[in-house]
ROBANU-280574 format. One record per residue (C-alpha): residue in three letters; x, z, y. Coordinates in pm, 1 decimal. Layout:
<pt aa="ala" X="X" Z="Z" Y="Y"/>
...
END
This chain:
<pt aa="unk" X="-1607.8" Z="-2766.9" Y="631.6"/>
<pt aa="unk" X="-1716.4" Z="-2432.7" Y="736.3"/>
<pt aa="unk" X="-1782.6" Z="-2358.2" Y="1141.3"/>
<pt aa="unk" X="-1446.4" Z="-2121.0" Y="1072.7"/>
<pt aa="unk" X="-1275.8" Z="-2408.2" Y="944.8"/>
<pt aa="unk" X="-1332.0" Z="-2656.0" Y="1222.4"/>
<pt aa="unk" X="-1257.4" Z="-2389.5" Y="1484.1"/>
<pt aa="unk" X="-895.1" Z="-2286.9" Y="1344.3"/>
<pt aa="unk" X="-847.4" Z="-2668.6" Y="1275.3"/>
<pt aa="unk" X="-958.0" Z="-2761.9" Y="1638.9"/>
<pt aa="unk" X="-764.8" Z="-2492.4" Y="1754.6"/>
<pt aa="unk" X="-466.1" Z="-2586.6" Y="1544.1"/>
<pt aa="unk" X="-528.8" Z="-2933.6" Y="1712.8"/>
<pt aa="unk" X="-487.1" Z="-2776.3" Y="2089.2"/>
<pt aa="unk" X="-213.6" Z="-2593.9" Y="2029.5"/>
<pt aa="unk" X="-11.9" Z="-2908.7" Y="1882.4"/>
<pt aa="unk" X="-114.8" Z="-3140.1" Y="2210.7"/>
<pt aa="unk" X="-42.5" Z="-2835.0" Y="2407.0"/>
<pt aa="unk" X="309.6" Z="-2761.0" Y="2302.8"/>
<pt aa="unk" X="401.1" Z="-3144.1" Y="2323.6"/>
<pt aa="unk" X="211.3" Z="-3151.1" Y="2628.2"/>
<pt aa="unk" X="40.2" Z="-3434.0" Y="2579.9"/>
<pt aa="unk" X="-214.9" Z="-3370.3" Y="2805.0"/>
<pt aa="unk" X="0.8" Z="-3417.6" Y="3092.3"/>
<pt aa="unk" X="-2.7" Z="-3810.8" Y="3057.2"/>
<pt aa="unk" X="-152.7" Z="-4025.5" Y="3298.6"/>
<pt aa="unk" X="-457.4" Z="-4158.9" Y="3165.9"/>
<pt aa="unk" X="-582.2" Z="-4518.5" Y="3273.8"/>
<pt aa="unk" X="-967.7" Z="-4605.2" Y="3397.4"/>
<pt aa="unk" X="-1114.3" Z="-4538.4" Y="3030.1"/>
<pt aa="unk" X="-923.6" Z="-4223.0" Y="2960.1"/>
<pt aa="unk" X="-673.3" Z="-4334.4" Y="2755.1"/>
<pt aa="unk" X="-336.6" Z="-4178.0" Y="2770.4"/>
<pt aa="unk" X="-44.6" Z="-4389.3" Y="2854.2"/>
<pt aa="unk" X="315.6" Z="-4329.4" Y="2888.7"/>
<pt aa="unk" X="615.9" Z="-4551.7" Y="3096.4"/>
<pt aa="unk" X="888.2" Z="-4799.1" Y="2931.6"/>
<pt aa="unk" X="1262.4" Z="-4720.0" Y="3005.0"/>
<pt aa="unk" X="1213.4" Z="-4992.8" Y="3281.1"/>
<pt aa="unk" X="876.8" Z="-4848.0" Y="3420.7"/>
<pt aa="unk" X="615.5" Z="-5055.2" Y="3256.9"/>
<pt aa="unk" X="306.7" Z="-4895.7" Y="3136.6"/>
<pt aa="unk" X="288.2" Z="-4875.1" Y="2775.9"/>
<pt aa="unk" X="0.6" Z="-4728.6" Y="2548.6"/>
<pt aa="unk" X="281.6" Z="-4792.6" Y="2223.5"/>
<pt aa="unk" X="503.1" Z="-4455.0" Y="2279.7"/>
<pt aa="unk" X="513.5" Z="-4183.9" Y="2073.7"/>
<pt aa="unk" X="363.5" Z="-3954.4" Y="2313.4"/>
<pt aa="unk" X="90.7" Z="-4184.8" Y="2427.9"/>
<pt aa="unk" X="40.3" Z="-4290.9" Y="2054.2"/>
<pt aa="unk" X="-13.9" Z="-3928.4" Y="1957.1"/>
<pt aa="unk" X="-173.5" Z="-3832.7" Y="2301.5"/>
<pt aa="unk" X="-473.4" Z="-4078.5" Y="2245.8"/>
<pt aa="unk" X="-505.5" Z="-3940.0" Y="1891.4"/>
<pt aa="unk" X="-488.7" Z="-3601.4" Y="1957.7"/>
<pt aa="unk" X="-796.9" Z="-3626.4" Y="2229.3"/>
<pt aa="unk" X="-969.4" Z="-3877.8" Y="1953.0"/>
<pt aa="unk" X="-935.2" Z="-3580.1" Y="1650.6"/>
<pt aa="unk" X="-1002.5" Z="-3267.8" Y="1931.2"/>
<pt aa="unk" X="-1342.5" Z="-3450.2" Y="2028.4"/>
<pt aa="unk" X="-1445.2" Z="-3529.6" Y="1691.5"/>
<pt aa="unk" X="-1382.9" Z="-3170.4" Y="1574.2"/>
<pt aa="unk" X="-1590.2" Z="-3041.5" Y="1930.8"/>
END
C-alpha cells in the first residue's frame, strides 16, 4: 500500500466514524467505546459501540 493509499483510506476511515459520530461515545478506563441498553446498562455489544471500537482499532493501525 502506497503512503497515498493509506492516507485516502485513513481518511476514508475518519470520515465514516465522523458522520456516525462514533466518537462521541463514552469510553470506559481502557478507552474502549461503549454505548447504553434500552434500560441504561452499559453495553460494549451495540452497533455503535461495536463499530466505534473498530473504527479507533482500523484508524490507529492505518496512523
Amino acid at each position: 500500500m502506497t503512503k497515498a493509499e493509506r492516507e485516502l483510506l485513513l481518511k476514508a476511515l475518519e470520515f465514516y466514524r465522523d458522520e456516525r459520530k462514533l466518537s462521541d461515545l463514552p469510553q470506559d478506563d481502557d478507552y474502549a467505546y461503549f454505548d447504553y441498553n434500552d434500560d441504561g446498562t452499559i453495553t460494549y455489544n451495540s452497533t455503535d459501540a461495536i463499530d466505534a471500537n473498530n473504527m479507533s482499532k482500523l484508524i490507529s493501525i492505518f496512523s
